[in-house]
C-alpha positions as CSV (number, residue, x, y, z in Angstrom):
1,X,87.6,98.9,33.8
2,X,84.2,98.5,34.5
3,X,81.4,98.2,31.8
4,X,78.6,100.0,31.5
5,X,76.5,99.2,28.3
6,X,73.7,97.3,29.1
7,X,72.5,94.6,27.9
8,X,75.9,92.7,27.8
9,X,75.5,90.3,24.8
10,X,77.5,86.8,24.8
11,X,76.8,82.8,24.3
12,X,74.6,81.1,26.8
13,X,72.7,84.6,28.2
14,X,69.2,84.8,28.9
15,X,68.3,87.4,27.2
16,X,64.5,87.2,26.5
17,X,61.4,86.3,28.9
18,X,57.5,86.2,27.2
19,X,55.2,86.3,30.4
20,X,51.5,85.5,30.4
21,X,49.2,87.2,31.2
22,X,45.5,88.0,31.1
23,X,45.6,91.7,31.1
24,X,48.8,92.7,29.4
25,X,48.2,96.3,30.8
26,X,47.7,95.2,34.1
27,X,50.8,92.8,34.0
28,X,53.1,95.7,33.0
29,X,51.8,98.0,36.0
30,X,52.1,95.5,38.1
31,X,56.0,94.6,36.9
32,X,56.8,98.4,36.7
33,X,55.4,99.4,40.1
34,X,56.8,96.4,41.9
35,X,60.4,96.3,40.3
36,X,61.4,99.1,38.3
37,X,60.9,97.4,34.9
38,X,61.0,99.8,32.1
39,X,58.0,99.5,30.1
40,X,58.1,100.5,26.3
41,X,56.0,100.3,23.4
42,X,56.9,98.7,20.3
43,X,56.1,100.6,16.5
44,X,53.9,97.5,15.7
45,X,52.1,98.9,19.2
46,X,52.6,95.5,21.7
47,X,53.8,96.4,25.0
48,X,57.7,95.0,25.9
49,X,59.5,95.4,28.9
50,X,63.7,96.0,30.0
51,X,64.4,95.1,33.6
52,X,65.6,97.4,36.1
53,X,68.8,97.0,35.2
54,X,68.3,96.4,31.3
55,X,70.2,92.8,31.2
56,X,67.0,90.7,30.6
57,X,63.9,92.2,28.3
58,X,60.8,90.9,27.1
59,X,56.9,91.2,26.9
60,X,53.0,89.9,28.1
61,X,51.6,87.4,26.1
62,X,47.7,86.7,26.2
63,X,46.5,82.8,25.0
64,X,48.7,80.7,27.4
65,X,48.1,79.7,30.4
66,X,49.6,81.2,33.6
67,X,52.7,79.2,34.8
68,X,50.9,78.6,38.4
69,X,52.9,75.7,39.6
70,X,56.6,76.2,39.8
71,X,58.3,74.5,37.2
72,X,60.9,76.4,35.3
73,X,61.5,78.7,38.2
74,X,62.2,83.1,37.5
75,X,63.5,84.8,40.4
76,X,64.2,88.4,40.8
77,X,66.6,89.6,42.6
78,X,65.4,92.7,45.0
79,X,67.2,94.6,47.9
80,X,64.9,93.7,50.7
81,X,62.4,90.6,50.3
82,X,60.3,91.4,52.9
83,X,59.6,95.5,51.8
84,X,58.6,93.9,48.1
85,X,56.6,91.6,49.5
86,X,54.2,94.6,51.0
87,X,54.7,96.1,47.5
88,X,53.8,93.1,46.1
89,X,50.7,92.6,47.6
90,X,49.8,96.4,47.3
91,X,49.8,96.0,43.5
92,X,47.4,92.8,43.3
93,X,50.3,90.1,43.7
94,X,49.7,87.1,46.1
95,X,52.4,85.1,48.5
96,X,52.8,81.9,47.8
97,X,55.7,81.0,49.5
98,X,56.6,83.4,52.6
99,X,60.7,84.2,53.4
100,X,62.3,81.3,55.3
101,X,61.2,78.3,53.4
102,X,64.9,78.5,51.1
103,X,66.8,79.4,54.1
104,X,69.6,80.0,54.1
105,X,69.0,81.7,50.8
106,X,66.6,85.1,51.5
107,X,63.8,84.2,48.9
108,X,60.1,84.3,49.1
109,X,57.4,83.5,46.2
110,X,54.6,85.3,44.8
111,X,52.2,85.0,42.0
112,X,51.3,88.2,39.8
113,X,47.9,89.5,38.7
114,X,47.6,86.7,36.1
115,X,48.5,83.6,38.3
116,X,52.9,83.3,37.2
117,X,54.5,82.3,39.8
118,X,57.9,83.7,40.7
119,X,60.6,84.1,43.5
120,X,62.1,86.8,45.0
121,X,65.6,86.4,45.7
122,X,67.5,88.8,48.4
123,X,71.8,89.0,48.0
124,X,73.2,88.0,51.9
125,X,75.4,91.5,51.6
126,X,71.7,93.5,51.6
């Protein structure tokens, strides 16, 4: 039997991502055009997002500094690296790291309107 309810709660889930930005307005956009993110506004009025498919949820933060060197490394997964890519860069993102470089993983890198960088990640069956 298959599960439906989302988010699926346990031990050891990430569950929670605060992203930087400089514009949170902007930062949402971007997320919501590019991937799907639901964007929803709390009652004390901040802005918080759900992933596409509302497993992972969070919000913009201003007063930190973009994370512009890969460290701790986000990827998203999408269905075709190279179409987001031209959605990416449509919406104000940047490459930083074109498809090939993870081979033979299907990943590419980008940095969003404030400077994060993260990866795009493509599933071999897509």
């Amino acid at each position: 039997m298959e599960n439906n309810q989302h988010p699926t709660f346990g031990n050891g889930k990430i569950c929670y991502i605060e992203i930087p930005a400089t514009d949170i307005n902007v930062s949402a956009s971007f997320y919501e055009r590019v991937f799907g993110w639901k964007i929803r506004k709390r009652d004390d009025g901040s802005i918080a997002f759900d992933d596409a498919v509302e497993e992972v949820s969070g919000t913009w933060v201003t007063g930190r500094k973009p994370s512009t060197e890969p460290g701790l490394l986000i990827s998203i997964m999408v269905d075709n690296v190279a179409a987001t890519i031209d959605i990416i860069i449509a919406h104000g993102g940047r490459i930083v790291q074109p498809i090939g470089m993870d081979a033979p993983e299907i990943t590419a890198r980008f940095s969003d309107p404030a400077g994060n960088v993260l990866s795009l990640y493509q599933h071999r069956s897509h």
